[in-house]
C-alpha positions as CSV (number, residue, x, y, z in Angstrom):
1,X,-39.4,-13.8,-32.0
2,X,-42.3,-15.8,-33.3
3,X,-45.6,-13.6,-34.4
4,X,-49.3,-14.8,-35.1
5,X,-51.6,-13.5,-37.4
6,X,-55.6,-13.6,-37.6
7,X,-57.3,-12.9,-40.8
8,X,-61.3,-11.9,-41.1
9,X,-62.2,-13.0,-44.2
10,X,-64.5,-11.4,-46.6
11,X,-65.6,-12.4,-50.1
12,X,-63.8,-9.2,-51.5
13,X,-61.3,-7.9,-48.9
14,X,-59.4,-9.4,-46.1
15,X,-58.6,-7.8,-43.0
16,X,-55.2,-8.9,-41.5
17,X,-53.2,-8.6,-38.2
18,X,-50.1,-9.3,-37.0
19,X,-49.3,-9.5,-33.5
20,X,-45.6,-10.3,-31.4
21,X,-45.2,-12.7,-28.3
22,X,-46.4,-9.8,-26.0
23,X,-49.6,-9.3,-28.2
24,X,-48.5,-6.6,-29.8
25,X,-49.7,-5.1,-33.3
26,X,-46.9,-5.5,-35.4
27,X,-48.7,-5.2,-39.2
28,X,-52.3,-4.2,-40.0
29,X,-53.5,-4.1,-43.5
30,X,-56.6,-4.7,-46.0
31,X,-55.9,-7.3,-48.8
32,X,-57.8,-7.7,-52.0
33,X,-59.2,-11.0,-52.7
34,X,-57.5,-11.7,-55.9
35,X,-53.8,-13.3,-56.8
36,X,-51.3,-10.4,-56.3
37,X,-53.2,-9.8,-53.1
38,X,-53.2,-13.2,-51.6
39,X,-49.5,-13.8,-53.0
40,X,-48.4,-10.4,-51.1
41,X,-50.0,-11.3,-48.1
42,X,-48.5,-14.9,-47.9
43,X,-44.8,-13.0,-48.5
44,X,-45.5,-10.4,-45.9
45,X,-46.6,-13.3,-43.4
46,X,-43.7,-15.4,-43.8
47,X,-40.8,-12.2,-43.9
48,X,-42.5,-11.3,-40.7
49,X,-41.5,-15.3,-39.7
50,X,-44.9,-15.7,-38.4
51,X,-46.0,-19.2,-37.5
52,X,-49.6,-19.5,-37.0
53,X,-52.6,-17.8,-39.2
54,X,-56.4,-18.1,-37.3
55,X,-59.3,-17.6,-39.5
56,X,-62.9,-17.9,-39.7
57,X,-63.0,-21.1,-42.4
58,X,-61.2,-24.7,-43.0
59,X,-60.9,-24.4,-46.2
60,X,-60.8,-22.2,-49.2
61,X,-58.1,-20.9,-52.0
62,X,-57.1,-18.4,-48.7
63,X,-56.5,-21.4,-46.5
64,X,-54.8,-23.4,-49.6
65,X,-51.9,-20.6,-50.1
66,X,-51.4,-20.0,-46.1
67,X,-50.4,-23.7,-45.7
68,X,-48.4,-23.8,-48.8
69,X,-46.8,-21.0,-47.4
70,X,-45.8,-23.4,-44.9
71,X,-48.1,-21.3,-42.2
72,X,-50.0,-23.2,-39.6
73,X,-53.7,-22.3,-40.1
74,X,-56.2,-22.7,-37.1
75,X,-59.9,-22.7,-38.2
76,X,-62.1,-20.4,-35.6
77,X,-65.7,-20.9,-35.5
78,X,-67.3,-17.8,-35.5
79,X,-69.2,-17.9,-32.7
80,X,-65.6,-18.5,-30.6
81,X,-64.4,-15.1,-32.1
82,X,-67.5,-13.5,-30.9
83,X,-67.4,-14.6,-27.4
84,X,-63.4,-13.4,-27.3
85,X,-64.3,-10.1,-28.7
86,X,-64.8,-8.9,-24.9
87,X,-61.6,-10.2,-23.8
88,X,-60.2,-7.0,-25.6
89,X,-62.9,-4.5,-26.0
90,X,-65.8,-4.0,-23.3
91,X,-67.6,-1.0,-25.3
92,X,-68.6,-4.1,-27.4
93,X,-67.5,-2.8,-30.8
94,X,-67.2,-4.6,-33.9
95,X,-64.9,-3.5,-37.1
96,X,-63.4,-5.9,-39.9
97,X,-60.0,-5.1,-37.9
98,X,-60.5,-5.5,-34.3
99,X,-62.0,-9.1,-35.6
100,X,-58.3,-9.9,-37.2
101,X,-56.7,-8.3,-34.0
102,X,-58.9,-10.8,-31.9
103,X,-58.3,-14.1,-34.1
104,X,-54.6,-13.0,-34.0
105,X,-54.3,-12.9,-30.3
106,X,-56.5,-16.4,-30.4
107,X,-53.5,-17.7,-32.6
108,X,-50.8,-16.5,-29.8
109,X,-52.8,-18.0,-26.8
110,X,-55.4,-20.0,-27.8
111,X,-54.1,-22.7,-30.0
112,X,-53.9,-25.4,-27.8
113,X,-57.7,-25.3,-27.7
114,X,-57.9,-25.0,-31.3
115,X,-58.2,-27.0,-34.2
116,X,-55.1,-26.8,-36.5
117,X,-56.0,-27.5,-40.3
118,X,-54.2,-30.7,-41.4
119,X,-54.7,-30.8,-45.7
120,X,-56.2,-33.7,-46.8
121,X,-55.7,-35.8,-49.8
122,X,-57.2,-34.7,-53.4
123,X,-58.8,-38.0,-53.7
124,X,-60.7,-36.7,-50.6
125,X,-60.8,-32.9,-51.4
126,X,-62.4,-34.4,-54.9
127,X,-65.1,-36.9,-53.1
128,X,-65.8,-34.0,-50.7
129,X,-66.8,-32.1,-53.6
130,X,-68.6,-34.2,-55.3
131,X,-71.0,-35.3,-52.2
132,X,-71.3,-31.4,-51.1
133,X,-72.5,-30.8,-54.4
134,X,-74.6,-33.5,-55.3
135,X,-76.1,-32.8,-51.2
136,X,-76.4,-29.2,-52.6
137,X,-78.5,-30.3,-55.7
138,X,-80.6,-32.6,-54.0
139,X,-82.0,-30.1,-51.6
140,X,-83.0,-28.0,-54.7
141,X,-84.4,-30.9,-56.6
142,X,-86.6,-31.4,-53.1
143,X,-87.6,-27.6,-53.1
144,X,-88.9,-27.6,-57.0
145,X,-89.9,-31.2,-56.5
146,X,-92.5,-29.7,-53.9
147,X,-93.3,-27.3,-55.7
148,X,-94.3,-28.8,-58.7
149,X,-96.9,-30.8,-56.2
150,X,-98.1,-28.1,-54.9
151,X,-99.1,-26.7,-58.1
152,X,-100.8,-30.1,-59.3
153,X,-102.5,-30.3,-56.3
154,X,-104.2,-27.1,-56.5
155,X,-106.0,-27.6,-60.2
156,X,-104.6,-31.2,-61.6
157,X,-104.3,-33.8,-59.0
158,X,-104.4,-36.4,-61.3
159,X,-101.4,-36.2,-62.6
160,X,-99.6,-37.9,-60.0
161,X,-99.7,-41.3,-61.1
162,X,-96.1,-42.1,-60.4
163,X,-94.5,-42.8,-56.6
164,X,-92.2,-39.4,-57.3
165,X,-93.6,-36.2,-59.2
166,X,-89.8,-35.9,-59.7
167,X,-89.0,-38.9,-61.7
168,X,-87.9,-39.2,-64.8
169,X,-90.6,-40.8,-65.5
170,X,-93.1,-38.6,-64.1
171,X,-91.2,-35.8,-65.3
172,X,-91.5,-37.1,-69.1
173,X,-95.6,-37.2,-68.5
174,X,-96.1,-33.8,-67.0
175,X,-93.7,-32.3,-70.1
176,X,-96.5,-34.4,-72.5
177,X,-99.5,-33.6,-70.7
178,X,-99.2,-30.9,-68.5
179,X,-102.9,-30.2,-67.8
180,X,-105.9,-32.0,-68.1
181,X,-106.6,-30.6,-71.7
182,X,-103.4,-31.9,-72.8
183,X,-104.7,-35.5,-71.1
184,X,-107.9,-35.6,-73.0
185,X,-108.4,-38.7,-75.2
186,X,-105.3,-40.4,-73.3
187,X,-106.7,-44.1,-73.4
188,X,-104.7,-47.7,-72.5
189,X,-103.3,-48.1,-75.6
190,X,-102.0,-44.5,-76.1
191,X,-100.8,-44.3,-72.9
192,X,-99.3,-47.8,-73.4
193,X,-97.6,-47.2,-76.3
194,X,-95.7,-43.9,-74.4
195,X,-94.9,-46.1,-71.8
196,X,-92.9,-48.2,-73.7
197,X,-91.0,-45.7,-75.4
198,X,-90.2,-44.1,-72.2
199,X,-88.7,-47.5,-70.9
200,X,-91.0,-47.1,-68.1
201,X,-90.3,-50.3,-65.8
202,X,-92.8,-49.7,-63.1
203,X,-95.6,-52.5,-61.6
204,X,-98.8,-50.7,-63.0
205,X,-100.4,-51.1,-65.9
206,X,-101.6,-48.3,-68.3
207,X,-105.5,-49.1,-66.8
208,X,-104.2,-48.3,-63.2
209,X,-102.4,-45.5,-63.7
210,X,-105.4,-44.5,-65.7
211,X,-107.4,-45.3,-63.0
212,X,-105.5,-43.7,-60.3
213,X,-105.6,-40.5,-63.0
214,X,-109.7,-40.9,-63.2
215,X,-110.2,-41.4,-59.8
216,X,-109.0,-38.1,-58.4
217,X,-110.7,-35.3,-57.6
218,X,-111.1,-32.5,-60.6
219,X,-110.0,-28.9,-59.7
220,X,-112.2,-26.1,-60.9
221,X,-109.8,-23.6,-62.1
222,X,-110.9,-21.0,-65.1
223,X,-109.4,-20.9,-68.6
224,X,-107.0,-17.9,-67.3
225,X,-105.6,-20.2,-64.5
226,X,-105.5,-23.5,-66.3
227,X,-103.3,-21.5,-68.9
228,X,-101.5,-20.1,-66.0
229,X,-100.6,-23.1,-63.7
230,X,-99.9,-25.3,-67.3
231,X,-97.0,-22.7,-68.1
232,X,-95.9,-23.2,-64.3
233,X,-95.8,-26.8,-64.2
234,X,-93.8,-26.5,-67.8
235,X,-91.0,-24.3,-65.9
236,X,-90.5,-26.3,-62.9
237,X,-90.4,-29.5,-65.4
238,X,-87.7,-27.6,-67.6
239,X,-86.2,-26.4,-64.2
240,X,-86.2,-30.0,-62.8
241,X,-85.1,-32.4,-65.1
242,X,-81.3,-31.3,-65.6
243,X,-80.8,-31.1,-62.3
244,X,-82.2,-34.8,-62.0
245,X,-79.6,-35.6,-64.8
246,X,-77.2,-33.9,-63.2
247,X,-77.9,-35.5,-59.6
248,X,-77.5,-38.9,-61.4
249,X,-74.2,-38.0,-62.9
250,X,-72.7,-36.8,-59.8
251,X,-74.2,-40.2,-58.4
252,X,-71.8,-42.1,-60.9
253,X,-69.1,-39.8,-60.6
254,X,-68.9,-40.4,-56.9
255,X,-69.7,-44.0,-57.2
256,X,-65.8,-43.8,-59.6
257,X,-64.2,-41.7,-56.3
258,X,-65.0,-43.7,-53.9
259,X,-64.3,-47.1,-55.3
260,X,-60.4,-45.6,-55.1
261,X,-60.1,-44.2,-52.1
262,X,-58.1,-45.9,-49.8
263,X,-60.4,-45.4,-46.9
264,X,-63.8,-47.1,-49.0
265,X,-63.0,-50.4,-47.2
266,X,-63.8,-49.2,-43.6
267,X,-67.4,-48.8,-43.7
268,X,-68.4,-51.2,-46.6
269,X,-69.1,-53.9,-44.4
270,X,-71.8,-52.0,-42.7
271,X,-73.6,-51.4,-46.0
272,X,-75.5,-54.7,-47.0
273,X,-76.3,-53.4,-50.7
274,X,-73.0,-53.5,-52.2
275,X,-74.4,-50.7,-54.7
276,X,-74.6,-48.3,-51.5
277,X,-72.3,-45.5,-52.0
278,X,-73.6,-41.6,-51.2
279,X,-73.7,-42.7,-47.0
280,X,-70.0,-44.2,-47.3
281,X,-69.0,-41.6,-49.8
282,X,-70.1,-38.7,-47.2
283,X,-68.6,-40.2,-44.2
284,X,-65.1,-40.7,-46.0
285,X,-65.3,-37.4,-47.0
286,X,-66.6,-35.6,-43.9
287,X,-64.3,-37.6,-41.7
288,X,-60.7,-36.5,-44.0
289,X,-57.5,-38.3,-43.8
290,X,-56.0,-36.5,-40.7
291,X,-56.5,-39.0,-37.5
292,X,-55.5,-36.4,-35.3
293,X,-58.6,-34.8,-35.9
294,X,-60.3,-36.9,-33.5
295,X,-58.0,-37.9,-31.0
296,X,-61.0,-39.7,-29.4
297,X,-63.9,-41.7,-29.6
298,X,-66.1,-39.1,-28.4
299,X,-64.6,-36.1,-30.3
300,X,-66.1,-37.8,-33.4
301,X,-69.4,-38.5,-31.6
302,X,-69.6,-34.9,-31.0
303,X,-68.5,-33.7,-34.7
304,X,-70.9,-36.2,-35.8
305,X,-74.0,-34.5,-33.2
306,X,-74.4,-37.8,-31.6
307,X,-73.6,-37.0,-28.2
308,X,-75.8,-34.8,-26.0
309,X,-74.5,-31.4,-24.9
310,X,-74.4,-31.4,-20.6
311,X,-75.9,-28.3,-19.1
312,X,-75.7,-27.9,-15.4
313,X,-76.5,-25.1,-12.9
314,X,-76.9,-25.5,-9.3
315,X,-79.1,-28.5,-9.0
316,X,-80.3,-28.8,-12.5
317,X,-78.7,-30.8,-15.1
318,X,-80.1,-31.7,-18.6
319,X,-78.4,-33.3,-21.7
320,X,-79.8,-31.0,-24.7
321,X,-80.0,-31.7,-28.2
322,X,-76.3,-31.0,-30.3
323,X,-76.9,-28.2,-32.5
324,X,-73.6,-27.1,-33.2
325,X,-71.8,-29.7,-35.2
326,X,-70.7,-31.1,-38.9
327,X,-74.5,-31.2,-40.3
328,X,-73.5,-33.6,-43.6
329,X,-71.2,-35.8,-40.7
330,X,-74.4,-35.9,-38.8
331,X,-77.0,-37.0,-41.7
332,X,-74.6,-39.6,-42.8
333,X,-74.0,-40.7,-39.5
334,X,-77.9,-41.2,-38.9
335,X,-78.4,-42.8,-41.8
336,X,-75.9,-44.9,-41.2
337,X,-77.6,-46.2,-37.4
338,X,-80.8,-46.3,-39.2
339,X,-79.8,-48.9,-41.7
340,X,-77.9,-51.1,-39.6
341,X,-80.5,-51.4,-37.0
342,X,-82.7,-52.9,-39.9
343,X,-79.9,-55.9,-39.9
344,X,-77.1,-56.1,-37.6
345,X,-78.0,-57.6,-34.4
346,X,-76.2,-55.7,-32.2
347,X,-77.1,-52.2,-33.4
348,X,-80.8,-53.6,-33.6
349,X,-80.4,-54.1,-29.7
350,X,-79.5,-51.2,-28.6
351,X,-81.6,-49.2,-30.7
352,X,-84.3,-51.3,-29.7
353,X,-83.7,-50.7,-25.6
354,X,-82.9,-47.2,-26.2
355,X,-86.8,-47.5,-27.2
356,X,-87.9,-49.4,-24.6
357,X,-86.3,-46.5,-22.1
358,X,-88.4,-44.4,-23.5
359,X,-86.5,-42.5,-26.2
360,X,-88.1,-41.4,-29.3
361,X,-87.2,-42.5,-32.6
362,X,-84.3,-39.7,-33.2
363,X,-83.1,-39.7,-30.1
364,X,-82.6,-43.5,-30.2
365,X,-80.5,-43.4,-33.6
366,X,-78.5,-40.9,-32.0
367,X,-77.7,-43.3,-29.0
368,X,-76.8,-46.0,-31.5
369,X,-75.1,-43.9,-33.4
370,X,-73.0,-42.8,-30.4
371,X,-72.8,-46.7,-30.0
372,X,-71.0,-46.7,-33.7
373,X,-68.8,-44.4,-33.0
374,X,-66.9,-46.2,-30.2
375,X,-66.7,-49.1,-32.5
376,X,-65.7,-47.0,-35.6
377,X,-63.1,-44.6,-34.3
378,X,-60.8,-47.2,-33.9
379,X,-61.4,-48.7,-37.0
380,X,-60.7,-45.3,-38.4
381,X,-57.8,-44.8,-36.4
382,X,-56.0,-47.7,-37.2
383,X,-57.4,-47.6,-41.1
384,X,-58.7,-51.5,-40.9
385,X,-62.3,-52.5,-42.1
386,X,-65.1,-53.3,-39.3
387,X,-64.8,-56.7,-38.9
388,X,-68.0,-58.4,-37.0
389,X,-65.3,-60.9,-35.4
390,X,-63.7,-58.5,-33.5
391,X,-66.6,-56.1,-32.5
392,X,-66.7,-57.8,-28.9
393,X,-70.2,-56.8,-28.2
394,X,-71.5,-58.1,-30.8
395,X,-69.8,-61.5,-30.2
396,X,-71.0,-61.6,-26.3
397,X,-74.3,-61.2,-27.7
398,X,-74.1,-63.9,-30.1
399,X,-72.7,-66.1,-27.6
400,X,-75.8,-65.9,-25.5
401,X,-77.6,-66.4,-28.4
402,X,-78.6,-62.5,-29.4
């Protein structure tokens, strides 16, 4: 008799259930997070012959030894395990257990709603990591970045002489002069001469920047401050600039990845630069290497947030905004509909009468994204490259001279 077991996961200790074909509890038990734990588990799993595993995650070392198990694993968003807990409990309690009871009666009659996890490669396991990471960095490097401002704009404005306060360039100043005391006597030629060691290779001259430095207005901060909010600019510059390193590295790292994954040649086209990588990087990576993930065009739409959510009642109906979808999917996705409707004809058309219907700006990149992802589904699907010649909208609208 086939069983089915749910697992709530936990950073230190598992909680697992085992149920029969009736939804019965056959096996209930706490399981350290650690290898004799996991290994036990797996052997308990499979002498109990059970066939399917739902948990709260896709992925994970958890995940990894349930499929090598040779266990079908179905990832349960949380928020589908909370709306099932009153299918089995109307006092509306909540326990560690009764969560690995419910996930293991969602694994018994539930699993043709569910996603099952299908592993991917480790070229794509590896490029997923990567862009997650280097996503993850970013985001810090923004937070510090902004802070750093903050700082110079409350007692040294003229510092920010360069486009980004966290350049390497700009970086390299604020660790030479990171007050105005430090900037006093800094002339054309001094500054110049710095410059050039620092390989800078921007448009203005040591009298603009100068001039831009000159030009803004002086704070009036005390000795006691001054000596305060120099020794916080030196942190966040210390903080900042091996995480910019590091942000670069992952940059070239990636760029390596991606250049050998067998799915790099489906989006290229739609990338002008040739030198374009993190977008195409993140959608290979988001999207994975199982094509039964999205068994349609408008599964990925969804995944990806561009498609509306419907909400009707009586005589009301709205579309609302997508909230609950793959965020990095989405970004890339985005990003993706904003570039292309700086150059491809077609996807500048239909951004550009999504506008004229009176759609905002992100509302019209998510129709045209929704647009793309007719178009790019089947190119995913059948694993070929977008070719312009075969995209028949696009050609119509040539032919009628668009």
């Amino acid at each position: 008799m086939e069983k089915f077991a749910g697992i709530d996961w936990a950073a230190e200790e598992h909680a697992a259930c085992v149920v029969d074909a009736d939804g019965m509890r056959v096996r209930e038990r706490l399981v350290d997070h650690s290898e004799a734990g996991i290994a036990e588990l797996c052997r308990e799993l499979v002498d109990l012959e059970v066939c399917r595993a739902a948990i709260e995650r896709p992925d994970g070392i958890l995940v990894d030894r349930l499929l090598e198990a040779g266990i079908a694993v179905i990832a349960v968003h949380p928020n589908q395990t909370k709306a099932a807990r009153d299918r089995y409990s109307v006092a509306r309690g909540k326990s560690d257990r009764f969560d690995a009871f419910v996930l293991a009666e969602l694994a018994r009659t539930d699993a043709h709603r569910l996603r099952a996890i299908r592993p991917d490669s480790d070229a794509t396991r590896a490029l997923r990591t990567l862009t997650r990471t280097r996503q993850d960095l970013v985001g810090t490097r923004v937070e510090l970045a902004n802070q750093l401002r903050a700082q110079l704009q409350a007692f040294w404005p003229g510092a920010l002489i360069f486009r980004d306060v966290d350049s390497s360039i700009s970086l390299a100043f604020l660790r030479r002069c990171p007050s105005p005391a430090d900037a006093k006597g800094l002339g054309p030629g001094r500054l110049g001469a710095w410059l050039a060691r620092q390989g800078y290779s921007g448009s203005k001259s040591p009298e603009e920047l100068l001039g831009r430095m000159r030009s803004a207005p002086a704070g009036r901060a005390g000795d006691a401050e001054a000596f305060a909010r120099r020794a916080a600019v030196l942190a966040l510059v210390a903080a900042l600039e091996p995480i910019v390193a590091q942000v670069r590295e992952l940059t070239s790292q990636i760029r390596a990845a991606f250049a050998n994954h067998p799915d790099a040649a489906i989006f290229a086209p739609l990338f002008r630069d040739p030198k374009t990588v993190i977008c195409p990087a993140t959608l290979v990576a988001e999207l994975g290497d199982s094509r039964e993930r999205y068994p349609t065009e408008g599964a990925l739409a969804a995944d990806a947030g561009m498609s509306p959510i419907a909400v009707e009642s009586g005589k009301r109906r709205a579309a609302c905004f997508r909230r609950a979808c793959d965020k990095r999917l989405r970004d890339s996705w985005s990003t993706l509909a904003d570039s292309t409707r700086k150059w491809h004809p077609w996807a500048s058309k239909v951004y550009s009468d999504a506008i004229a219907r009176g759609q905002d700006h992100p509302h019209a990149l998510r129709t045209l994204g929704r647009a793309w992802a007719r178009v790019l589904w089947r190119c995913w699907r059948d694993e070929v490259p977008y070719d312009p010649a075969k995209h028949g909208n696009f050609v119509r609208l040539q032919a009628v001279g668009g």
